[in-house]
C-alpha positions, 0 to 999 in steps of 0.5 A: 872918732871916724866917720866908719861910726855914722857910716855903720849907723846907715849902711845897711838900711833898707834904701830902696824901700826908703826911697819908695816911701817918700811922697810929693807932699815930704818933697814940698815941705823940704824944698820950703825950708832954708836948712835942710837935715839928713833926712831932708837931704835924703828925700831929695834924692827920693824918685819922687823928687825928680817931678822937683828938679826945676824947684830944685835947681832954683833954690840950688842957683841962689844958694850958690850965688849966696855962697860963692857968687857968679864965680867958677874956679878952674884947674888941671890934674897933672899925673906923675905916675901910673906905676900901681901896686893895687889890683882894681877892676874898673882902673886902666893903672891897675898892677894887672894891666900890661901896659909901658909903665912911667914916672915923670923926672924933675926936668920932664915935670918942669916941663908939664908945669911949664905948658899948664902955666902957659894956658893960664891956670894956677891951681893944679891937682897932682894925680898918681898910680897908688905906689909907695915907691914911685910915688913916694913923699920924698918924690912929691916934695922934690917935684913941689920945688918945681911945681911951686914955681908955677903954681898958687895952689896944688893939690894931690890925688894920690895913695892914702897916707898916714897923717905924719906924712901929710903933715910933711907934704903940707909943710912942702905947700900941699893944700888940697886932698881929694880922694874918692872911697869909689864905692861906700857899699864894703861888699863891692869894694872888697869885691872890686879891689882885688889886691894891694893896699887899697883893699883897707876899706876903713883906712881909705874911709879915714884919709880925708880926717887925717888930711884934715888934722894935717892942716890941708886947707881943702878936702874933696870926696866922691864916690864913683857912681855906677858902682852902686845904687846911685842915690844910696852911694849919693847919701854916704858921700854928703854925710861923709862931707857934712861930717867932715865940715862938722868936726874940722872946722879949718878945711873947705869940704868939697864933693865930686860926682864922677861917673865910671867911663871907659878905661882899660879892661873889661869891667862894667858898671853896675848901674847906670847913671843918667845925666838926670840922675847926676843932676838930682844928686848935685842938686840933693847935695847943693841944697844940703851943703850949700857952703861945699864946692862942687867939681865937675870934671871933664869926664862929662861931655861938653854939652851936659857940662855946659847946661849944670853951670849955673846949678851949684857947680864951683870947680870945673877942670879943662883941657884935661890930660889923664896920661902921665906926661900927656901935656907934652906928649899926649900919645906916650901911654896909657890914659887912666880913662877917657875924658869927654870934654876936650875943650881948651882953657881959653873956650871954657873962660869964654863959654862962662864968661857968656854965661855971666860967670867970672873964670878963675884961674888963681884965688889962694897963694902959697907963702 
């Protein structure tokens, strides 16, 4: 069984004339229930729904103190590579941009891993250009004698691989997954992904099952909004994550909301994501999930950052580098986009614990 089945169930409704048939009165009924359906979820993300967003985020703020406590755990993305075999439009690693390519070496990755040490965090995600070659499994495992030196959880953002070789990466200590299918309409995938690997739309849609069956203990999903019609990609995606906490009961499922940002190259979203858009889907999705992580991450400005604390985010990342060896030399290449919140690991600690929210740094130990 894959998700590719449900997603074929729904892909070619029509959303927007859905969309315009919910009413005030379907919002209210939803918003008195303590749980919700695909179909509750969906009027959520209704239009009429944004006249709800203040219901909504009560209801949304109970549910995750209910569920996580007053509690937001932190991380950082180490990039490792941005070596690329794929032609995307909308990525600055893409195979067809000319730029000073680079992979970090165990001694430049002990030293990354030793300056995120510093700052206090334990839980990083290792990120890479999709590259069988450069970024290899037997790469990874040597890079994670280092990296387990320093840190209790880690996770990846890689290629898509086959199951057999997360199987070995978790054996190695990799706990966490996190890919985004970037856009659940198959269409404008094919038309985004030019050429490489990455053009497999199922293959990609299957990774986080295969990650699942490998035993990594968490598995994060997003869609990049802007690609699509936002309330539509926000639909697929918390079906996808209900479907995923349905049918692997051992991994924690978690959702990610980022929005396209500048990058290298000439490419333009689709449509545009507001911040009032943003807040409905995490809301819609808070309600619908309410045992799902939620991660926002520095792509978002401070400001919008520090206002959605308290509405059912439960991962934040901070002091953020999007450049491979960008921790010890910040300027040596390209970034894969640009993040909007700069602000270092201390100021956020600070910013929640001001706001009555406990900062965590460290909640899982490798063994």
């Amino acid at each position: 069984m894959s998700f590719y089945e449900k997603f074929s169930e729904v892909k070619n409704l029509p959303f927007e004339d859905l969309f315009q048939a919910v009413s005030s009165r379907d919002v209210e009924k939803v918003l008195q229930k303590e749980r919700l359906t695909e179909d509750d979820y969906f009027i959520l993300l209704s239009p009429i729904a944004e006249e709800y967003l203040e219901e909504m985020a009560q209801k949304a703020h109970r549910l995750t103190i209910q569920h996580f406590g007053k509690t937001m755990q932190l991380y950082l993305p180490l990039y490792l590579s941005d070596y690329c075999v794929n032609i995307c439009k909308y990525c600055s690693f893409s195979f067809n941009n000319d730029f000073p390519r680079r992979r970090l070496t165990m001694s430049e990755i002990d030293k990354e891993s030793q300056i995120i040490a510093e700052m206090g965090i334990k839980h990083i995600i290792l990120l890479s250009g999709e590259s069988k070659q450069h970024s290899s499994v037997d790469y990874l495992k040597e890079s994670l004698e280092i990296l387990k030196k320093y840190f209790s959880s880690i996770s990846i953002e890689i290629q898509p691989l086959d199951q057999v070789e997360y199987e070995e990466l978790f054996k190695q200590g990799i706990d966490g997954l996190t890919v985004y299918q970037e856009v659940y309409n198959e269409e404008i995938y094919r038309d985004i992904h030019v050429a490489g690997p990455k053009k497999d739309f199922i293959y990609r849609l299957d990774t986080p099952e295969r990650g699942a069956r490998a035993g990594i203990r968490s598995i994060n999903i997003g869609a990049l909004l802007g690609m699509d019609a936002w309330r539509k990609e926000s639909f697929i995606t918390g079906l996808h994550a209900s479907y995923l906490q349905n049918n692997y009961l051992e991994s924690e499922v978690g959702v990610s909301f980022p929005r396209m940002r500048p990058h290298a190259g000439s490419f333009q979203p689709k449509v545009n994501v507001s911040d009032k858009n943003l807040v409905q889907a995490l809301l819609a999705t808070r309600l619908f999930l309410p045992r799902a992580g939620i991660n926002i991450s520095t792509r978002e400005t401070p400001e919008f950052r520090d206002h959605i604390i308290p509405l059912g985010v439960t991962k934040m990342s901070a002091a953020s580098s999007t450049v491979v060896g960008g921790y010890s030399e910040p300027d040596v290449t390209q970034s894969q986009f640009e993040i909007s919140d700069d602000r270092s690991v201390d100021e956020i600690k600070t910013l929640l614990r001001r706001k009555g929210y406990q900062p965590v740094v460290k909640d899982w130990q490798l063994i």
